[in-house]
N, C-alpha and C positions, 0 to 999 in steps of 0.2 A: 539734651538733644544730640543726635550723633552727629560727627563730622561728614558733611558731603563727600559723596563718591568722586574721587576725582578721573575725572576720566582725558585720555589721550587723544584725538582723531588723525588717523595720518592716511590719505587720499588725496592722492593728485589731480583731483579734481575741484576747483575750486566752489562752484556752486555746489558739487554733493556735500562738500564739506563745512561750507555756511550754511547752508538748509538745517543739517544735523546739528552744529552748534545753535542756533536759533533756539531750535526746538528742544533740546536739553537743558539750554540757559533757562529757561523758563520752570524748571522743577526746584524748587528749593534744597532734595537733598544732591543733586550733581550739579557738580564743577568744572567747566570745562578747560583744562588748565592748559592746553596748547593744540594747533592743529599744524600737521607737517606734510610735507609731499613727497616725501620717498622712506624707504624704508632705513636705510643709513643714515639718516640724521634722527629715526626715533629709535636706533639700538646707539645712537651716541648720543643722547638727550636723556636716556631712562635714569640714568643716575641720578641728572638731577631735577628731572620731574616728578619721576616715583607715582608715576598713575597707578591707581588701583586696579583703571581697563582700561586696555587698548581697543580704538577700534580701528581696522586693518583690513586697507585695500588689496587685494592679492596683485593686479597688474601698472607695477610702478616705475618708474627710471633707477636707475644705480641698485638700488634691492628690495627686490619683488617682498611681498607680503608673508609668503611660506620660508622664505628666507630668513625674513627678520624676524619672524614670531619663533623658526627656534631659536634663535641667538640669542634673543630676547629673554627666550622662556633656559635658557643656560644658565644666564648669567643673573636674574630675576626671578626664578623660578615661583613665586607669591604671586607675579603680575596673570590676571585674565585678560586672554586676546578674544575678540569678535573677531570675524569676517566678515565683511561687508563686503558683498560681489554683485555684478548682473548676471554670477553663471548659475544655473540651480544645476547641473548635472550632479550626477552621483559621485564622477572620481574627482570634480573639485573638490565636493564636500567631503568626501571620506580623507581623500591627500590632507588638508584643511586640519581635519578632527586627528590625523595621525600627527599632525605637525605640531600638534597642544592646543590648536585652539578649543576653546571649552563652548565656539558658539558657533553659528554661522544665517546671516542674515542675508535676506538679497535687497537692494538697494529700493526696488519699485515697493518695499514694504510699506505702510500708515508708520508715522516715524513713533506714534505711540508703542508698536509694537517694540523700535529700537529700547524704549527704555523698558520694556517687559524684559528683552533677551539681557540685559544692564543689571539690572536686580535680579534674575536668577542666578546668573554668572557669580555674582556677590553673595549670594547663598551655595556656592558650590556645585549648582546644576550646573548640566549642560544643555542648551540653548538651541534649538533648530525653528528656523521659522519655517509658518504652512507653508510654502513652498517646496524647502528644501527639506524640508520633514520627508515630502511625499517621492520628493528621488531618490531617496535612499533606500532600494529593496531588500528584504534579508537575504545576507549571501548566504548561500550552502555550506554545510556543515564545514568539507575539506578545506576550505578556502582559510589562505593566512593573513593575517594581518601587514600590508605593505610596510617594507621598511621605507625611513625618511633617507632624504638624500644623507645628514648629518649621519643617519646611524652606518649608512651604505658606507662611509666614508671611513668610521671606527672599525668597521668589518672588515674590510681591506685592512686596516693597520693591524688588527689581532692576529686577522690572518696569515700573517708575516712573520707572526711567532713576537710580535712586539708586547711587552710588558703594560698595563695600566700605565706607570709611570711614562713609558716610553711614549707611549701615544698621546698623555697628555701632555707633554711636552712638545712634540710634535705638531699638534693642532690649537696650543695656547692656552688650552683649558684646564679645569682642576682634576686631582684625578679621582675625586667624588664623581665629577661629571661624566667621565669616562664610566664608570663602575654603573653609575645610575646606568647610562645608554646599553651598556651589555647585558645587564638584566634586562632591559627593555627587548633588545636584541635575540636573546636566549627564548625569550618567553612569545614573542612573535613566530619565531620559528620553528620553537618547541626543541628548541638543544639543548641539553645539559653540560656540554665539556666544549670546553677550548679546542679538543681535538675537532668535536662535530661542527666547531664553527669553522674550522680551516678546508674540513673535507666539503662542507657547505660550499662555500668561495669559489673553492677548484671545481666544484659539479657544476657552477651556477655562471661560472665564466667570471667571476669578481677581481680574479687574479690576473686574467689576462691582459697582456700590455704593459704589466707594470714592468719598470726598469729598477733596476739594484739601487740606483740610487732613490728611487717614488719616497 
């Protein structure tokens, strides 16, 4: 038999968060191996709880939900996040799916459905419940894919004529991590050169304000 799913809940809400563990303790292949209330104690707990899924409040104290799902998804990259929100709009849920999550649930759901969006996630789908399925319209062809705050952040620093290494050193990270984001970066945009990301910056107002020392 396979090892239970272990799974994370981090919601500052205490009954949405015992409702959910109840009702997942109850399947024999998931595990509920911790529930947390803000986002800074589950990107400093991942190491050593090592959930297979997060599921992830977007509006929390100390660090929001899109917050900690990239940091999370940086430094973890294996780990699947859910969302778990009361918002169904579109630019939560697209912000949400741009930020790594691979699902996005709304709260008022039958919690059966939570463990459907659970076991796809675990199969490598991505996950929208009838809800949020239905506010997501197809954008138009022109339309780009949003950068994340994280990636907006490595843009500025390329921008600057700064090296992979420089940047990762700068922001803590590896500079795999960096390299992953600028493809990401390139390919949302549709840039091919370093040059087209710096002229990008300057068109788009990215540079503006920075000081010599940023």
């Amino acid at each position: 038999m396979a090892d239970p799913v272990k799974v994370l809940i981090v919601d500052d809400h205490p009954m949405v968060a015992e409702g959910i563990q109840s009702i997942l303790e109850s399947y024999d292949d998931i595990e509920v191996i911790g529930s947390l209330t803000d986002g800074r104690d589950a990107v400093e707990q991942m190491g050593t709880l090592a959930p297979d899924v997060v599921l992830m409040d977007l509006n929390m104290p100390n660090l929001g939900g899109l917050s900690a799902t990239e940091i999370i998804l940086e430094q973890h990259p294996g780990t699947r996040i859910l969302i778990l929100s009361m918002h169904d709009s579109a630019e939560y849920i697209s912000t949400a799916l741009s930020h790594g999550a691979m699902g996005y649930v709304l709260k008022d759901v039958p919690t059966e459905e939570i463990k459907q969006a659970i076991d796809a996630v675990m199969e490598g789908q991505t996950y929208l419940c009838t809800g949020a399925a239905g506010s997501l319209k197809p954008k138009g062809g022109d339309s780009r894919e949003a950068l994340t705050g994280r990636e907006q952040t490595i843009l500025l620093e390329l921008a600057q004529g700064k090296s992979n290494k420089e940047v990762a050193q700068a922001l803590d990270i590896s500079v795999r991590t960096v390299e992953t984001h600028r493809k990401n970066i390139k390919r949302k945009l549709g840039i091919s050169s370093t040059a087209g990301l710096t002229r990008y910056a300057l068109e788009h107002g990215v540079l503006q304000g920075t000081g010599a020392g940023f």
